[in-house]
FIDOVEX-849162 format. One record per residue: x, y, z of N, C-alpha, C in turn. Coordinates in steps of 0.05 Angstrom, whole numbers, padded with zeros to 5 digits, always signed. Layout:
// FIDOVEX-849162
XYZXYZXYZ;...
//
This chain:
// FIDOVEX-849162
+02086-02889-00064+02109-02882-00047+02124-02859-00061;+02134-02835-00047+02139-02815-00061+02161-02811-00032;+02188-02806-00050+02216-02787-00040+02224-02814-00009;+02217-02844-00017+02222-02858+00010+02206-02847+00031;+02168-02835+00029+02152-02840+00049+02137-02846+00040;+02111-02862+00058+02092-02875+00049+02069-02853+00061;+02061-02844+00034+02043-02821+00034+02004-02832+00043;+02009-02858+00034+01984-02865+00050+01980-02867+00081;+02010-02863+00094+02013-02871+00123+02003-02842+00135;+02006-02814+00122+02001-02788+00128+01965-02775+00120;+01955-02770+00140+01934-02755+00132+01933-02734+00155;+01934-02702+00153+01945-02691+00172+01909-02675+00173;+01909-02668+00196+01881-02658+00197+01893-02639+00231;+01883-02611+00225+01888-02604+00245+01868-02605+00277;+01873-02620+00286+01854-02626+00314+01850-02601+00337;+01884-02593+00336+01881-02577+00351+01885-02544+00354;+01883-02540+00316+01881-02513+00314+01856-02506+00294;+01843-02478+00303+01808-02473+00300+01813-02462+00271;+01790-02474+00261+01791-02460+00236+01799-02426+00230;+01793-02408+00251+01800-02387+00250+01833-02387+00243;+01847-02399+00269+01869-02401+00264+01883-02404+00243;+01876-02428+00226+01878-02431+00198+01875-02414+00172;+01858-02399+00186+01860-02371+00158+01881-02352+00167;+01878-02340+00189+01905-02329+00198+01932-02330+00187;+01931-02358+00193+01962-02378+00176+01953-02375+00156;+01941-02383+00141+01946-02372+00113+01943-02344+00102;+01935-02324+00118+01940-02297+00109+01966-02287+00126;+01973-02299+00140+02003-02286+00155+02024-02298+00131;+02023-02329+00123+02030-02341+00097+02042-02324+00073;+02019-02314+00072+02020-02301+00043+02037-02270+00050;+02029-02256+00058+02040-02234+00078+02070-02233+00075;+02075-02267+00091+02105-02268+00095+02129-02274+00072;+02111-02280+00049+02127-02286+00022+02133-02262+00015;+02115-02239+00013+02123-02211+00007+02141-02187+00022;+02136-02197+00052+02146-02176+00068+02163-02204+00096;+02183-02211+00090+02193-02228+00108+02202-02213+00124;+02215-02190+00126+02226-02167+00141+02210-02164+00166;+02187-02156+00155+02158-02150+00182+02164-02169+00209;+02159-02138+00230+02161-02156+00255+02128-02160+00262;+02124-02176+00284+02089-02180+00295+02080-02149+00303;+02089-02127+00300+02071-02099+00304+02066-02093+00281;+02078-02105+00259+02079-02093+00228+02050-02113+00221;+02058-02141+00224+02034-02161+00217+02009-02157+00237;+02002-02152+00251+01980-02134+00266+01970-02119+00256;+01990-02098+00252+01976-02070+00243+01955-02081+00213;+01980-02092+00196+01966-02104+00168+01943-02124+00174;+01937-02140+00189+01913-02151+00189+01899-02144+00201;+01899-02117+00215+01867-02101+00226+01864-02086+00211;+01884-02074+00194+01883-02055+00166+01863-02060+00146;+01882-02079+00135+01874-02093+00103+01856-02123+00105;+01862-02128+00132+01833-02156+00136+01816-02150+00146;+01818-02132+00167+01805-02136+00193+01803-02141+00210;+01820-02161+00227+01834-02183+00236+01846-02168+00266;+01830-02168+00287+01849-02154+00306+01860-02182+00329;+01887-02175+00322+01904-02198+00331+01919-02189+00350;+01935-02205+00371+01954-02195+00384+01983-02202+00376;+01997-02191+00388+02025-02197+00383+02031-02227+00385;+02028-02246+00409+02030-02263+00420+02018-02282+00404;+01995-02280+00397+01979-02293+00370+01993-02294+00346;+02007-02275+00338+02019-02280+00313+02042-02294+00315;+02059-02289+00348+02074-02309+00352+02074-02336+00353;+02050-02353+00360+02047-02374+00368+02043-02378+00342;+02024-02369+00319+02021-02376+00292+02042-02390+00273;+02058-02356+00276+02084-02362+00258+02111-02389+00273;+02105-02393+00295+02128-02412+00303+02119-02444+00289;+02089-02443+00301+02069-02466+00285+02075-02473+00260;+02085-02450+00233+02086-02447+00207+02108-02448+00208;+02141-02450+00221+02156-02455+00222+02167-02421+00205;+02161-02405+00218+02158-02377+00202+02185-02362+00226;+02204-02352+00216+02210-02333+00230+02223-02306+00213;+02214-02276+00230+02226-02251+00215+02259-02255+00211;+02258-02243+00177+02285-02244+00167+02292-02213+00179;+02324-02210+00185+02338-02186+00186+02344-02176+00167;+02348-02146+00158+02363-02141+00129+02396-02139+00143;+02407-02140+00175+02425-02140+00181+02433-02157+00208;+02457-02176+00208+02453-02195+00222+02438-02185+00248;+02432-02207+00263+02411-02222+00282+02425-02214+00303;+02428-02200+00320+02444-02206+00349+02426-02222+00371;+02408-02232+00363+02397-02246+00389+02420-02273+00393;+02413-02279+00420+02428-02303+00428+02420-02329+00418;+02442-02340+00411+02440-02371+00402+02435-02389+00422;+02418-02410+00401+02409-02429+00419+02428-02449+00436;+02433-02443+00470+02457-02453+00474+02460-02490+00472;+02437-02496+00462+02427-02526+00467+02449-02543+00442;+02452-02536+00427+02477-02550+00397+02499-02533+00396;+02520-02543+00388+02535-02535+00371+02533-02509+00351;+02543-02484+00353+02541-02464+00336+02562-02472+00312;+02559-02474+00286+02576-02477+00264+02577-02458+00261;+02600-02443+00244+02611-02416+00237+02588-02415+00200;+02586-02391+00194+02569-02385+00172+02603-02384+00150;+02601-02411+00132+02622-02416+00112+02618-02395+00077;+02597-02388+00081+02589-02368+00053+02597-02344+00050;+02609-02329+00068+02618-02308+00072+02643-02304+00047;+02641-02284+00026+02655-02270+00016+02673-02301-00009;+02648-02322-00011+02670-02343-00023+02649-02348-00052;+02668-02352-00072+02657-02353-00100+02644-02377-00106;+02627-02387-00111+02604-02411-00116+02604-02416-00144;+02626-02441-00148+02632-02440-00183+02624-02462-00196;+02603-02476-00186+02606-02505-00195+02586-02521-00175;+02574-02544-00190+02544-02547-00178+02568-02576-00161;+02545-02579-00138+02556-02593-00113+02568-02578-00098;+02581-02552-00104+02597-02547-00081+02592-02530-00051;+02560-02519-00059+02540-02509-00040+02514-02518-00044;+02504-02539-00024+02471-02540-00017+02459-02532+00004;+02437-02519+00007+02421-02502+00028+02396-02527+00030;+02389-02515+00051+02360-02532+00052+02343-02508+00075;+02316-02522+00067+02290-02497+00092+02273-02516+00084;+02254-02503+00102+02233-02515+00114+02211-02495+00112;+02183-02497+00089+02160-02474+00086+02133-02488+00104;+02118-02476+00108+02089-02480+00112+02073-02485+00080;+02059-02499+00080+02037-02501+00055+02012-02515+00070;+01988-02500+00065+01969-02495+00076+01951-02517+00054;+01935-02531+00075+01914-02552+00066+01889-02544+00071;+01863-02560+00070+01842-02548+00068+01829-02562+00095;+01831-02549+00120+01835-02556+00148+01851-02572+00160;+01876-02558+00146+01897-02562+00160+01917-02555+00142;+01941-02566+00150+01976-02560+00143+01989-02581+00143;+02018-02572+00119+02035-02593+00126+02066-02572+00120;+02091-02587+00118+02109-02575+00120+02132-02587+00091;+02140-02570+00075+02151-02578+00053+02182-02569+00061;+02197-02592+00051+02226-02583+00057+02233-02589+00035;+02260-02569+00021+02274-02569-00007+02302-02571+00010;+02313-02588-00012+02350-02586-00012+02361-02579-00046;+02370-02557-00040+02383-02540-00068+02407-02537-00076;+02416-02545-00100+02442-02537-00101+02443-02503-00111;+02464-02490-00090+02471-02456-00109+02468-02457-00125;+02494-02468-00129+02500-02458-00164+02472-02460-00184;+02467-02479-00190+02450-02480-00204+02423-02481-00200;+02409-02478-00175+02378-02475-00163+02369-02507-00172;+02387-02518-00173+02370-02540-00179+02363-02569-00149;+02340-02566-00154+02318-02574-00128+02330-02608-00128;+02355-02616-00119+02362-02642-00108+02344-02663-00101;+02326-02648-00071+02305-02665-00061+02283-02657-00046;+02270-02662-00046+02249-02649-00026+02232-02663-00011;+02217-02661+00011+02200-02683+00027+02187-02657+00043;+02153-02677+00049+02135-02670+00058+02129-02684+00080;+02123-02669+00097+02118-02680+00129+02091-02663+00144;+02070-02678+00151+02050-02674+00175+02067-02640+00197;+02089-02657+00199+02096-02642+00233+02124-02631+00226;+02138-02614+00244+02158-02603+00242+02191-02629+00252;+02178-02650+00257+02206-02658+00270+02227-02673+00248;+02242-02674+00260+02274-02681+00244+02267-02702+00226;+02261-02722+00228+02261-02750+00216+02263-02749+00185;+02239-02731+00182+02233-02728+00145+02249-02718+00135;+02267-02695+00149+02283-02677+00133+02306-02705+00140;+02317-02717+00158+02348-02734+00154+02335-02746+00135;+02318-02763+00121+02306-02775+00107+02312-02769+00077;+02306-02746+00073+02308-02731+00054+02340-02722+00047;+02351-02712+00069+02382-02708+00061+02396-02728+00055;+02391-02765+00069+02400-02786+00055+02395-02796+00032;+02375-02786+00020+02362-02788-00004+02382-02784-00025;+02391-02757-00020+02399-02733-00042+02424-02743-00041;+02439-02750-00016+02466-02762-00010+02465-02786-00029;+02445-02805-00035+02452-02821-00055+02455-02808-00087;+02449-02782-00100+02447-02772-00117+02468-02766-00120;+02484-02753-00098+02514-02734-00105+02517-02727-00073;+02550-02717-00074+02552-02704-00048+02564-02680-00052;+02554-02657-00037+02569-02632-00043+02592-02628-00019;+02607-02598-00019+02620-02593-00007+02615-02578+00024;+02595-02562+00020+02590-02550+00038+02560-02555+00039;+02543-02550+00074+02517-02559+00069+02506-02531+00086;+02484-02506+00069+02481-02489+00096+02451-02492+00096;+02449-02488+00128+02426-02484+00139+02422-02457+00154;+02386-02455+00166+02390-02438+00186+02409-02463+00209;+02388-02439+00242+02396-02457+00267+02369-02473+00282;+02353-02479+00261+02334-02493+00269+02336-02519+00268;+02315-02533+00291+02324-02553+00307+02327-02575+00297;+02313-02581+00274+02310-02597+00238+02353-02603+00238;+02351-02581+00237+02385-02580+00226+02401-02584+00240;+02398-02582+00271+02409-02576+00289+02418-02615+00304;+02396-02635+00297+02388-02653+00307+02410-02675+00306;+02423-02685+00321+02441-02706+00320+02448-02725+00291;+02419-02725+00290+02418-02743+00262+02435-02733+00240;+02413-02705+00235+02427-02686+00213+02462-02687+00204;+02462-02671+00233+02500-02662+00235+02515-02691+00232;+02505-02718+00240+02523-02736+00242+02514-02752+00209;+02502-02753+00194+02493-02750+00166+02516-02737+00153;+02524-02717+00158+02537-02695+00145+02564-02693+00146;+02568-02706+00179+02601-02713+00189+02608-02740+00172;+02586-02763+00169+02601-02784+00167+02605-02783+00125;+02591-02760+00121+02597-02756+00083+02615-02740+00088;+02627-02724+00104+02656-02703+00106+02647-02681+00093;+02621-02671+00097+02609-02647+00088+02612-02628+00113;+02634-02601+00102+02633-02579+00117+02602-02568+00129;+02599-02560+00145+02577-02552+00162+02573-02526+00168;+02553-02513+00147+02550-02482+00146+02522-02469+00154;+02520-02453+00188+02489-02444+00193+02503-02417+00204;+02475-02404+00185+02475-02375+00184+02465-02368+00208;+02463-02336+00214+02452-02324+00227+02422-02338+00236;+02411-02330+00258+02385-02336+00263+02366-02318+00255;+02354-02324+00226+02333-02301+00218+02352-02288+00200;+02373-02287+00192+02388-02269+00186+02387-02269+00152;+02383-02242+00143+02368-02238+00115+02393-02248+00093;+02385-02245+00069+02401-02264+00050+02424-02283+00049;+02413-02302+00071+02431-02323+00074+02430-02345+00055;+02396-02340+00054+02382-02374+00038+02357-02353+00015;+02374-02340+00004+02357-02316-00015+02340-02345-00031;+02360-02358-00042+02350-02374-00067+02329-02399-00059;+02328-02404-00038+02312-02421-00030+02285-02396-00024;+02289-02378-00007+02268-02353-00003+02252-02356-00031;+02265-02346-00051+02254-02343-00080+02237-02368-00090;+02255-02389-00084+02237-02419-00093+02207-02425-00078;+02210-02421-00046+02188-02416-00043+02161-02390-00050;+02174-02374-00061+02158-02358-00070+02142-02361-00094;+02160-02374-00114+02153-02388-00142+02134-02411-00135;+02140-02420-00116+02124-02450-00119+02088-02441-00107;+02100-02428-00089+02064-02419-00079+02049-02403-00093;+02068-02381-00111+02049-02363-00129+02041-02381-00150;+02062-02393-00162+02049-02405-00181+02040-02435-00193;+02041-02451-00155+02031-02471-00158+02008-02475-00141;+02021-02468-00110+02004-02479-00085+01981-02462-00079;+01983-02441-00081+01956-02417-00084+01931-02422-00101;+01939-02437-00129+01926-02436-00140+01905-02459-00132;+01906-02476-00113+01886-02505-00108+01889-02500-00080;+01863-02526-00074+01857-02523-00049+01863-02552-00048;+01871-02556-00025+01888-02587-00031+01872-02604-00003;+01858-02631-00009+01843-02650+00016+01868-02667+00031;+01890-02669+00023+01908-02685+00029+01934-02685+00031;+01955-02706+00039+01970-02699+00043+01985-02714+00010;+01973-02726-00001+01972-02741-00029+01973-02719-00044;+01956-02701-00049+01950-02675-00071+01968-02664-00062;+01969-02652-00043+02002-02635-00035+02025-02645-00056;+02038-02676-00055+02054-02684-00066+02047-02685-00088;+02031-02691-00099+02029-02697-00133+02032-02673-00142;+02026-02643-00133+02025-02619-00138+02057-02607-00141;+02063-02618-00120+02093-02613-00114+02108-02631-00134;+02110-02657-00142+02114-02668-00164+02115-02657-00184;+02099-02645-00189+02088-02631-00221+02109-02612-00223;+02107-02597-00196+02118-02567-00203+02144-02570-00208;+02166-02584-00189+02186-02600-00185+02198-02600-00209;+02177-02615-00221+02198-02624-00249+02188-02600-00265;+02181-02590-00273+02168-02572-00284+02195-02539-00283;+02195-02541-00261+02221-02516-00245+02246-02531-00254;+02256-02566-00246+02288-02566-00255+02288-02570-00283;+02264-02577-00303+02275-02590-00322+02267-02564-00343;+02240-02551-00346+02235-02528-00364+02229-02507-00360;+02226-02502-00327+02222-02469-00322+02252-02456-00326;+02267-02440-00349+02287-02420-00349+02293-02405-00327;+02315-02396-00330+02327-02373-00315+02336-02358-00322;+02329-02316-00315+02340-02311-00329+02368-02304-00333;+02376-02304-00303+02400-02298-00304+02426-02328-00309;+02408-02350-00321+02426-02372-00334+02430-02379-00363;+02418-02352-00366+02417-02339-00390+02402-02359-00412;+02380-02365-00389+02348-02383-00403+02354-02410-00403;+02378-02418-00383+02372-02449-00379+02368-02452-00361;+02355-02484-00358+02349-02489-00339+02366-02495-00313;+02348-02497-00286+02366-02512-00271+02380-02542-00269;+02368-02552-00279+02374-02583-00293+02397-02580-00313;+02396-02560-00335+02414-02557-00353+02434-02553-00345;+02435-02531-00316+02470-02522-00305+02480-02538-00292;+02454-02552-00277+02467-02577-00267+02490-02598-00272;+02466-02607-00286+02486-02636-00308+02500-02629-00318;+02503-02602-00343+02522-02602-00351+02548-02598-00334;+02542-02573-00322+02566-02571-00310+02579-02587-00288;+02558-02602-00287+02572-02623-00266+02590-02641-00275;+02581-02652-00305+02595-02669-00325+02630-02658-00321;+02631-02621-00324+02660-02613-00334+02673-02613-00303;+02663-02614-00284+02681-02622-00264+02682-02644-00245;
//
C-alpha cells in the first residue's frame, strides 16, 4: 500500500492507444520538458525534422490532452475560461513567500510505461521545494489527486493552495477539501508560463534523472521508482540556491521557527 492506494488494485495497460501512439507520447514527452513554449506547428515540424514522424496538428492535439500536456505562454493566456467552475483570482502576484506552509502548488505529469501510461501528481511546498505528497493514478480523474491532498492535509496545512484550471482542481471535491481547511484558493492563468516554474523543474529532474532511465512493466515499478527518487530529492538532493540544503532541511527547520 503506497500514499493510501492499493497499488495491486492498478495495472494500467493501454487498450485503446496503438503502440505507435505510445512512442509519439513519449517523444512529444520528452520534447515538452525542454521546449514547453512550442505550439503543435512547432512539435510537427520537430518530429518530421529530427524523427521523422509526419504528424498532424490534430494528432498532436489529441496526444498531448491524453498526457495531460498543455503549451505554456511566456505571457498570459487570453483564451477563454472554462465557464463550467468557478474562476479563483491568481493570489501569487507580486507577494513575498517567506516561510514553508504558506504556498503549495500541485500538477499533474505524464510518465510513460512500457505499453502504456500512468499519471504522477506532486503537492509542493514554495518555499522550500519540498515534495509534501505525491500519488499515482492509471487515468486522469479527480479522485487520486483529492486523495492525495487529504493526505498531505494530515501532514500540515498551508495558507494558500495554487493550481492550474484543470478539471483535477477544478472538481467539487478539491475546492470543498480546501474550503473546509480555510485554505485561500489560488489558479493561474490557463497555460500561463511561470506560474508553477518549481513544480515545471521537479518534473524535469525526476524524468531526467530518474524515469528515463528504466523501462517500467507496472504500475508497482513506477512507484517504487518514484519512492526512491522522492526521498532521495527531499532528504539529500541539495539546492543550490538553499545554499546546498536540502528541501527537507528548509522545511523542518524553518517550519520549527514559525
Amino acid at each position: 500500500m503506497l500514499l493510501g492506494l492499493s497499488v495491486s488494485s492498478y495495472y494500467y495497460k493501454a487498450s485503446s492507444i496503438s503502440a505507435e501512439d505510445e512512442r509519439l507520447m513519449t517523444l512529444l514527452d520528452e520534447h515538452y520538458l525542454q521546449y514547453p513554449c512550442e505550439g503543435k506547428i512547432k512539435r510537427a515540424q520537430w518530429l518530421s525534422k529530427e524523427v521523422g514522424y509526419t504528424v498532424g496538428r490534430r494528432r498532436i492535439k489529441r496526444l498531448m490532452e491524453v498526457m495531460g500536456l498543455e503549451t505554456v505562454y511566456p505571457k498570459p493566456n487570453t483564451s477563454v475560461p472554462n465557464k463550467e467552475h468557478t474562476v479563483y483570482p491568481y493570489l501569487l502576484r507580486d507577494i513575498d513567500i517567506t516561510k514553508p506552509d504558506q504556498v503549495w502548488a500541485a500538477d499533474i505529469t505524464y510518465v510513460r510505461m512500457k505499453g502504456g501510461h500512468v499519471y504522477l501528481l506532486a503537492i509542493m511546498d514554495w518555499y522550500s521545494r519540498y515534495v509534501v505528497q505525491w500519488a499515482v493514478s492509471p487515468t486522469l480523474e479527480a479522485e487520486f489527486c483529492v486523495e492525495a491532498l487529504r493526505n498531505a492535509l494530515l501532514k500540515g496545512r498551508c495558507e494558500i493552495f495554487n493550481t492550474d484550471q484543470g478539471s483535477q482542481f477544478t472538481s467539487s471535491d478539491w475546492i470543498n477539501t480546501l474550503k473546509t481547511h480555510r485554505i485561500s484558493i489560488s489558479m493561474d492563468g490557463r497555460g500561463r508560463y511561470l506560474d508553477n516554474i518549481f513544480i515545471e523543474r521537479l518534473w524535469r529532474s525526476v524524468k531526467q534523472e530518474k524515469l528515463y532511465r528504466y523501462s517500467f512493466e507496472s504500475i508497482e515499478e513506477v512507484e517504487l521508482a518514484l519512492c526512491e527518487y522522492f526521498d532521495y530529492y527531499n532528504h539529500r538532493r541539495p539546492h543550490q540556491s538553499f545554499r546546498y540544503f536540502t528541501p527537507a532541511d528548509m522545511y523542518f527547520q524553518h517550519r520549527k521557527k514559525t
